[in-house]
C-alpha positions as a Markdown table, in Angstrom:
| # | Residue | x | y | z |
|---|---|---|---|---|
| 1 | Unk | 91.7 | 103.8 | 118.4 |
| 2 | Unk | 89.5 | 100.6 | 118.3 |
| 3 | Unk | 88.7 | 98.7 | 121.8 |
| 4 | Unk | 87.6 | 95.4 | 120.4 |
| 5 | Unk | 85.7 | 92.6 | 122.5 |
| 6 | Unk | 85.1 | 88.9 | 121.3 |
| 7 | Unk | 82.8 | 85.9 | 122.0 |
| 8 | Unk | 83.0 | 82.5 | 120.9 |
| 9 | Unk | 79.8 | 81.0 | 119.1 |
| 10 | Unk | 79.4 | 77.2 | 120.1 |
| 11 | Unk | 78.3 | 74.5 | 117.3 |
| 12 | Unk | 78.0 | 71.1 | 117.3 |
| 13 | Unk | 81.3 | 69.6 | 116.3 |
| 14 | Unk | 82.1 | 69.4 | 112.4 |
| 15 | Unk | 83.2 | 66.2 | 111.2 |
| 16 | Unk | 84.1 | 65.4 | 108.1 |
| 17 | Unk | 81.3 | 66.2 | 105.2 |
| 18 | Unk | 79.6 | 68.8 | 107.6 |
| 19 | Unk | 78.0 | 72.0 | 105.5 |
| 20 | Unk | 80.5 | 74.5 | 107.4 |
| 21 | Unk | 79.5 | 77.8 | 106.0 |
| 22 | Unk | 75.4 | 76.8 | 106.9 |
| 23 | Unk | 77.1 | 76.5 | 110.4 |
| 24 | Unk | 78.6 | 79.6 | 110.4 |
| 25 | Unk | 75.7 | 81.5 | 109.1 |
| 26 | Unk | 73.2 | 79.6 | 111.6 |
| 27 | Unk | 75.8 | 80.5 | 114.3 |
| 28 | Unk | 75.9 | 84.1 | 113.4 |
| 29 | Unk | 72.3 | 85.3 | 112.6 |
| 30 | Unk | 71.2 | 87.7 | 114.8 |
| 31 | Unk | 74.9 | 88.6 | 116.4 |
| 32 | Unk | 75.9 | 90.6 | 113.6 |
| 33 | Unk | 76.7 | 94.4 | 112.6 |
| 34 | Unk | 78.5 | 95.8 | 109.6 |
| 35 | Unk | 82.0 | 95.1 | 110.0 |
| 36 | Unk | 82.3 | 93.1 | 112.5 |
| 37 | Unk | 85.0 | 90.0 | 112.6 |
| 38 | Unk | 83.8 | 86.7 | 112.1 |
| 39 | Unk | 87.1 | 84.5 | 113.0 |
| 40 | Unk | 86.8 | 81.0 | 112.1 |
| 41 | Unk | 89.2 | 78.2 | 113.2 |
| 42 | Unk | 90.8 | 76.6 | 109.9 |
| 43 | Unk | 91.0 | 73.5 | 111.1 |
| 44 | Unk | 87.4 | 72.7 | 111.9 |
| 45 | Unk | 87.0 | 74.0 | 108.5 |
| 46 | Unk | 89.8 | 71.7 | 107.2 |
| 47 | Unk | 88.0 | 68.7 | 109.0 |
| 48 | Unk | 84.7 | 69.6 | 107.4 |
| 49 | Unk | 86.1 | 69.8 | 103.9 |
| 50 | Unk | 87.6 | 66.7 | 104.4 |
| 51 | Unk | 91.2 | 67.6 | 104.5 |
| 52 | Unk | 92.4 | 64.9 | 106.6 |
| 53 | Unk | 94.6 | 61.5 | 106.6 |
| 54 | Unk | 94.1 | 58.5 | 108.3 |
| 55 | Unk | 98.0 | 58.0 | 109.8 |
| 56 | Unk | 97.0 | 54.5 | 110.2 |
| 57 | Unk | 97.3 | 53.7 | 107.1 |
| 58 | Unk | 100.3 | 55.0 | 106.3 |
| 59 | Unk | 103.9 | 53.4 | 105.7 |
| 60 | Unk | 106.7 | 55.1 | 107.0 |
| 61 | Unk | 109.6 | 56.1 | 105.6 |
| 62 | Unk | 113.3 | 55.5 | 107.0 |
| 63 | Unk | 113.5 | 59.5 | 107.6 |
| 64 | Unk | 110.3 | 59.8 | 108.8 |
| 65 | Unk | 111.4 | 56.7 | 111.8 |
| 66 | Unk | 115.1 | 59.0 | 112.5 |
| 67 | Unk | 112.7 | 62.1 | 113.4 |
| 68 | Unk | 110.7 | 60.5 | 115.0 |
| 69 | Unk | 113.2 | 58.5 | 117.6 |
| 70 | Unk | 116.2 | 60.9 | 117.5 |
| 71 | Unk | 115.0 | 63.9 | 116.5 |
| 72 | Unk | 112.2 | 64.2 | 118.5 |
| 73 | Unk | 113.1 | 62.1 | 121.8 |
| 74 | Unk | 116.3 | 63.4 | 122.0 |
| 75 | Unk | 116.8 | 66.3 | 120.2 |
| 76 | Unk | 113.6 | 68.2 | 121.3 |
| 77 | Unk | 113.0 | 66.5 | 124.5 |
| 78 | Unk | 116.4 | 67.4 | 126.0 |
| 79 | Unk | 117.6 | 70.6 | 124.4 |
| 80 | Unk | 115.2 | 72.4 | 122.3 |
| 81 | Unk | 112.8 | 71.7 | 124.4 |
| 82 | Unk | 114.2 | 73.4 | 127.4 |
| 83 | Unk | 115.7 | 75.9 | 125.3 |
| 84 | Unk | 112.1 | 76.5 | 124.3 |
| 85 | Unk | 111.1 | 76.3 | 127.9 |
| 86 | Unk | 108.3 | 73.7 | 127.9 |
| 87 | Unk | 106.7 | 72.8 | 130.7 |
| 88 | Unk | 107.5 | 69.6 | 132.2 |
| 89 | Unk | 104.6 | 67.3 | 131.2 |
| 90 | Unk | 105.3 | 68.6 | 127.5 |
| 91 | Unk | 109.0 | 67.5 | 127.5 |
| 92 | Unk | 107.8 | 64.5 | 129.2 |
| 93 | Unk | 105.6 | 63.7 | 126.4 |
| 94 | Unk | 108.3 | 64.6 | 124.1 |
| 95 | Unk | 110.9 | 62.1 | 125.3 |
| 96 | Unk | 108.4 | 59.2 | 125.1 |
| 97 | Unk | 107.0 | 60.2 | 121.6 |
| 98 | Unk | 105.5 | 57.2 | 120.6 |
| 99 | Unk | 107.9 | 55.4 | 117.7 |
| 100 | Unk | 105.0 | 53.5 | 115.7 |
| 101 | Unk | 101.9 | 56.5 | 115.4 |
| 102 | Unk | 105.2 | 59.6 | 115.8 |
| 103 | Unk | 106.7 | 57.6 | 112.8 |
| 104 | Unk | 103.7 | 57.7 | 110.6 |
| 105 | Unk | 102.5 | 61.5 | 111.8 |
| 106 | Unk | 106.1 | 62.3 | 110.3 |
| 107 | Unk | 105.4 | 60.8 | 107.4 |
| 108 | Unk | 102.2 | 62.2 | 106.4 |
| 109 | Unk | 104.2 | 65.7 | 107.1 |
| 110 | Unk | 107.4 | 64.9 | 104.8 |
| 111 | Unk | 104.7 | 64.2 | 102.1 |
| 112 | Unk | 102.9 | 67.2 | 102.8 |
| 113 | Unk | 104.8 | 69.9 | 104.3 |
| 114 | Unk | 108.2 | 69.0 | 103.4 |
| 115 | Unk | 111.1 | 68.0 | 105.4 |
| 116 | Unk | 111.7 | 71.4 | 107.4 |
| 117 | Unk | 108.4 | 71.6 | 108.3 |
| 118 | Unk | 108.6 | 67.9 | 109.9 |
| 119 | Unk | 111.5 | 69.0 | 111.9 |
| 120 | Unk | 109.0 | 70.8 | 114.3 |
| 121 | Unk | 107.6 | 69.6 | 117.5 |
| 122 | Unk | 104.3 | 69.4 | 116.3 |
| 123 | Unk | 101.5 | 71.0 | 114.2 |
| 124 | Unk | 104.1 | 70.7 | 111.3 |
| 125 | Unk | 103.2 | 73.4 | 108.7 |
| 126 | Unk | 99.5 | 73.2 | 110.2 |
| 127 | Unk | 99.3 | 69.8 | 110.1 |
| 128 | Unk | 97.1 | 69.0 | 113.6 |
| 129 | Unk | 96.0 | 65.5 | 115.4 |
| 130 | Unk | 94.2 | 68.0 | 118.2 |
| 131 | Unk | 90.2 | 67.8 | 118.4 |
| 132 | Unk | 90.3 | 64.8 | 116.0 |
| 133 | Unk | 89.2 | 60.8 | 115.9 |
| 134 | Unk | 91.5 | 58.0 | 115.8 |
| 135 | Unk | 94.5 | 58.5 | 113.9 |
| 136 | Unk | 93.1 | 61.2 | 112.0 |
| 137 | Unk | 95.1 | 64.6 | 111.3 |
| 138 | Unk | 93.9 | 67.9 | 109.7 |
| 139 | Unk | 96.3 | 69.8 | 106.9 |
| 140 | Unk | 96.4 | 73.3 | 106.3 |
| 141 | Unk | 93.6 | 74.6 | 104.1 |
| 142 | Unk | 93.9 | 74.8 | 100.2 |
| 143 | Unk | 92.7 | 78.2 | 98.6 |
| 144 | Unk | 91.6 | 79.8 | 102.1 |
| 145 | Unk | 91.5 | 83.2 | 100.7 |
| 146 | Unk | 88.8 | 81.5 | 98.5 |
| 147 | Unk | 87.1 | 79.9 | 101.4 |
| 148 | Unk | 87.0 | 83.4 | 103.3 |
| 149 | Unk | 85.5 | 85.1 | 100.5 |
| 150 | Unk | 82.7 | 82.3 | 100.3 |
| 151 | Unk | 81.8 | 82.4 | 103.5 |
| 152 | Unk | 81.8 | 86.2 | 103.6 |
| 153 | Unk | 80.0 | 86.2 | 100.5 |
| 154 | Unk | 77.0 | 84.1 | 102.3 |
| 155 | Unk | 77.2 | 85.9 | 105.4 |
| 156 | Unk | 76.2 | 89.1 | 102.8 |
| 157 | Unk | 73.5 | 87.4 | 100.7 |
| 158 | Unk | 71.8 | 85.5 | 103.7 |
| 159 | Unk | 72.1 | 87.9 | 106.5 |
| 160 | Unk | 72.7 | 91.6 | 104.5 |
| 161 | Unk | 75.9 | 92.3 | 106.8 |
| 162 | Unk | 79.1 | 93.0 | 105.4 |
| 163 | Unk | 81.6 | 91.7 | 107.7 |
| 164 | Unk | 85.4 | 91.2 | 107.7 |
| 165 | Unk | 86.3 | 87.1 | 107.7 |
| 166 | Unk | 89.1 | 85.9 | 108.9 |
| 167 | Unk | 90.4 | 82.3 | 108.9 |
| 168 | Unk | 92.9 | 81.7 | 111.8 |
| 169 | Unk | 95.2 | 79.2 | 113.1 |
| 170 | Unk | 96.5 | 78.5 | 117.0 |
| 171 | Unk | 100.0 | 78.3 | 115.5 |
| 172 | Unk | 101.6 | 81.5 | 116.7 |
| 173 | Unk | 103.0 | 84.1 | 114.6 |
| 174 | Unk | 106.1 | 85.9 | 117.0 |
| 175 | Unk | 106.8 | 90.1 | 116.4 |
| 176 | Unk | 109.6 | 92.4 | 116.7 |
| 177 | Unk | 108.3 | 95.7 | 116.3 |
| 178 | Unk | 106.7 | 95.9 | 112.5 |
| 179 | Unk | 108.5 | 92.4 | 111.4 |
| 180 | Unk | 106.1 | 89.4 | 111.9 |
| 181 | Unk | 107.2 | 85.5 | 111.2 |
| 182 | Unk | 106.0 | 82.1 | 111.9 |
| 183 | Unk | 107.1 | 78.8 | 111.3 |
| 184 | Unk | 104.2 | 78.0 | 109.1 |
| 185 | Unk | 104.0 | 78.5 | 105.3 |
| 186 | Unk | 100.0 | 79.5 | 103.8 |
| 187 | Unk | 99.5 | 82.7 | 106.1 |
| 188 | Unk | 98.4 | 86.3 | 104.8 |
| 189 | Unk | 100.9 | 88.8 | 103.3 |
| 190 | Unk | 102.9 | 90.1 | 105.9 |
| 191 | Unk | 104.0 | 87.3 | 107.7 |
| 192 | Unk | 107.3 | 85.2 | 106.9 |
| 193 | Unk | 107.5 | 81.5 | 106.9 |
| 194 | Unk | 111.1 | 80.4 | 108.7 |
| 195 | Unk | 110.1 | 77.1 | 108.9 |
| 196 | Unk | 110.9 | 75.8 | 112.8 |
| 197 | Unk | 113.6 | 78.0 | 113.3 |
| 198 | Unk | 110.8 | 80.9 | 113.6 |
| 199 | Unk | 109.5 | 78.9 | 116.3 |
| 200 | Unk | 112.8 | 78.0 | 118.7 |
| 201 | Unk | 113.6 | 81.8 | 118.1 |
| 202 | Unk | 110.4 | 83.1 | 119.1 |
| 203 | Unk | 110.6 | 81.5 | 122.1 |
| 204 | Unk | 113.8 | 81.9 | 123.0 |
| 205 | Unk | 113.7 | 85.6 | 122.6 |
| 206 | Unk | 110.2 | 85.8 | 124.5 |
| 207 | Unk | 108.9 | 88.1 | 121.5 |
| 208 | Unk | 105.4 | 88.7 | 121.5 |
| 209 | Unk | 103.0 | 85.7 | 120.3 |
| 210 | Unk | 99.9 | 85.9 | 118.4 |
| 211 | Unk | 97.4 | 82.9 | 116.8 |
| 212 | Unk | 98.3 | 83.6 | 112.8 |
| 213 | Unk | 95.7 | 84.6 | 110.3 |
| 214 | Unk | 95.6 | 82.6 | 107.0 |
| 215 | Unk | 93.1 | 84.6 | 104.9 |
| 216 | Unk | 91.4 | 87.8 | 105.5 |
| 217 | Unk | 88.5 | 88.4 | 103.1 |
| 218 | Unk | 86.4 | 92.2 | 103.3 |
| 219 | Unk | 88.0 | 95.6 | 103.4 |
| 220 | Unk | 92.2 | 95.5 | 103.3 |
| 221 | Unk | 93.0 | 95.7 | 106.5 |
| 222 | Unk | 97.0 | 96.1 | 108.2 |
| 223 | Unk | 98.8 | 92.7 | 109.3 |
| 224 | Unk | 98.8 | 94.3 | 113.0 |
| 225 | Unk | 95.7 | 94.2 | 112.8 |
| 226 | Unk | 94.6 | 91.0 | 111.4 |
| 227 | Unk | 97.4 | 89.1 | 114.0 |
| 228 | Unk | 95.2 | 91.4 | 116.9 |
| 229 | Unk | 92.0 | 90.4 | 115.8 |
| 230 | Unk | 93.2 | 86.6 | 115.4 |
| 231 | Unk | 94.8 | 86.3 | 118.7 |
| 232 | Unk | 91.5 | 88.0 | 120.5 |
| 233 | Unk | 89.3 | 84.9 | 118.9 |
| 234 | Unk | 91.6 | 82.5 | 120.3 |
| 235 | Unk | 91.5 | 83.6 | 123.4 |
| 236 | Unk | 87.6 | 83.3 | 123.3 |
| 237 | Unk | 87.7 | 79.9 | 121.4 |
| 238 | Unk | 89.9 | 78.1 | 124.0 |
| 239 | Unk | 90.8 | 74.3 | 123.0 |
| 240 | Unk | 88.0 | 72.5 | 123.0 |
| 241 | Unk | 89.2 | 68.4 | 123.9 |
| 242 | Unk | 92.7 | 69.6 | 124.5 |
| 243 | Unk | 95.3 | 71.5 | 122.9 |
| 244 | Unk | 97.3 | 68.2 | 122.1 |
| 245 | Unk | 97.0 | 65.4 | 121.5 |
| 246 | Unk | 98.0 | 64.3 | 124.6 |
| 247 | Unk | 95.8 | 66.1 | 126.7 |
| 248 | Unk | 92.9 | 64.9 | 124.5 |
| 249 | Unk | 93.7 | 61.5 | 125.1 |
| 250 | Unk | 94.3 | 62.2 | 128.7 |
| 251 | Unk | 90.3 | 64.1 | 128.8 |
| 252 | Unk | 89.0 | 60.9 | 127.6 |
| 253 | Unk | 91.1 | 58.7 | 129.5 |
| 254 | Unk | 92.0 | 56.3 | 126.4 |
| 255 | Unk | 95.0 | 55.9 | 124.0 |
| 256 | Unk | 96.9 | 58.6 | 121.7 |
| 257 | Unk | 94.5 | 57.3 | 119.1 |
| 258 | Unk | 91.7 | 55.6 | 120.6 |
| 259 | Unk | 89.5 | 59.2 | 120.8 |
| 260 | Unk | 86.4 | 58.6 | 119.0 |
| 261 | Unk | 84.1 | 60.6 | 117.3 |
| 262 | Unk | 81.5 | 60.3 | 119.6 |
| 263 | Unk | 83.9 | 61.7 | 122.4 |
| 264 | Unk | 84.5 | 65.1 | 120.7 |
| 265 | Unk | 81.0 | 65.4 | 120.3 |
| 266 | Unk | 80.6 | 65.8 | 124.0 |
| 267 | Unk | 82.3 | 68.6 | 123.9 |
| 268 | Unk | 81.9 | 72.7 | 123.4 |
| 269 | Unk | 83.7 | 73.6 | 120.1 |
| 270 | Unk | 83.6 | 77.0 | 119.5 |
| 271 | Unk | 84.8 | 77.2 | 115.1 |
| 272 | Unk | 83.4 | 80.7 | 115.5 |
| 273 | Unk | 84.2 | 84.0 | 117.2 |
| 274 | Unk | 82.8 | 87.3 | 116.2 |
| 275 | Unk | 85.2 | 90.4 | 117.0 |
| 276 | Unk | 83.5 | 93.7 | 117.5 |
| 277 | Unk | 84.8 | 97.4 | 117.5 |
| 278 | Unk | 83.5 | 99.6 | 120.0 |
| 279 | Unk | 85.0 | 103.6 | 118.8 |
């Protein structure tokens, strides 16, 4: 058996264009043994690669306006919702999601998640407004196995460590016993993508929840393990300006959209955790 202990590295914050694996390595050096865990959040990678939309700027379909007034005002915010058992500022939230900006987010998931995944709450198939500017939103990373191995691949020629990398997501991945599933598609082999059905039954049947790992690069290593590892680095990453939207813009004291980049920059982020294995 492993005991297993994790601390956050804190960055500056990565917007769009930002060299991430130089800041991970920087982050790193001198922290390091073999085989350690370097966790890294994929959506500050996602905002660094630029894999991001402006919702501003887009047009919204009729579908994308019937999710977001019915589906979500009604249908989430009085009975999934509290079949979900969300706290009362959440449902709150919920029932007044904003028509013009909750029309558009939808939109940007129908185009790029697919209509299931739009039927979630939020963070529809990874897609995430959370720690970002304006009207910006992050999608799930392209080729993250290929990312991971990069990075790890630096981590090796730079700092002579070989180290297990892991690129992980706050969506939660739910277990019963050996069976793992999410709501999310993109994760590593071993968890199954139910779309938002995953989520409401998660919940409802208070299974255990775990932050979900979308690419493990090193030695093969169980799913158990990876989901462990994962959920120990969110725990020490935290949620930097807020974990929604909402409570970003309620940090800042300014409008759903109206968070600049300047703001995030005042605060910790924390892209990086290293996980280490004490026998």
């Amino acid at each position: 058996m492993f005991d297993y202990k994790a601390f956050a590295v804190t960055t500056r914050y990565w917007r769009p264009g930002t060299d991430y694996v130089r800041e991970i390595v920087k982050g790193v050096d001198g922290k390091l043994d073999d085989w350690d865990f370097v966790v890294i959040s994929e959506k500050a990678v996602a905002v660094a690669s630029n894999r991001i939309v402006d919702e501003s700027k887009v047009k919204p379909s009729l579908t994308a306006k019937i999710i977001a007034r019915v589906w979500m005002r009604v249908v989430w915010g009085y009975f999934l919702g509290q079949l979900c058992r969300f706290r009362k500022r959440l449902l709150a939230n919920i029932r007044e999601y904003p028509f013009k900006e909750g029309s558009r987010h939808k939109q940007v998931a129908l185009q790029n998640v697919g209509f299931l995944q739009s039927l979630m709450f939020g963070s529809e198939g990874g897609i995430d407004g959370s720690n970002l500017a304006y009207s910006y939103v992050s999608l799930p990373l392209e080729g993250a196995d290929k990312i991971a191995n990069a990075i790890r691949e630096h981590i090796l020629l730079r700092l002579h460590k070989n180290v297990w990398v892991i690129i992980a997501d706050t969506d939660k991945t739910f277990s019963i016993m050996n069976f793992h599933f999410t709501h999310r598609r993109k994760t590593v082999e071993g968890i199954h993508c139910f779309g938002f059905i995953a989520y409401i039954a998660g919940r409802v049947l208070k299974l255990q929840k775990r932050a979900t790992p979308i690419a493990v690069a090193g030695r093969k290593i169980p799913v158990e393990l990876a989901l462990e590892i994962a959920e120990l680095a969110n725990r020490a990453r935290g949620f930097g300006a807020g974990s929604t939207v909402w409570d970003m813009a309620r940090r800042f004291r300014v409008g759903l959209t109206e968070v600049s980049w300047e703001m995030l920059e005042t605060v910790k982020h924390k892209p990086i955790v290293v996980v280490k294995g004490k026998r």
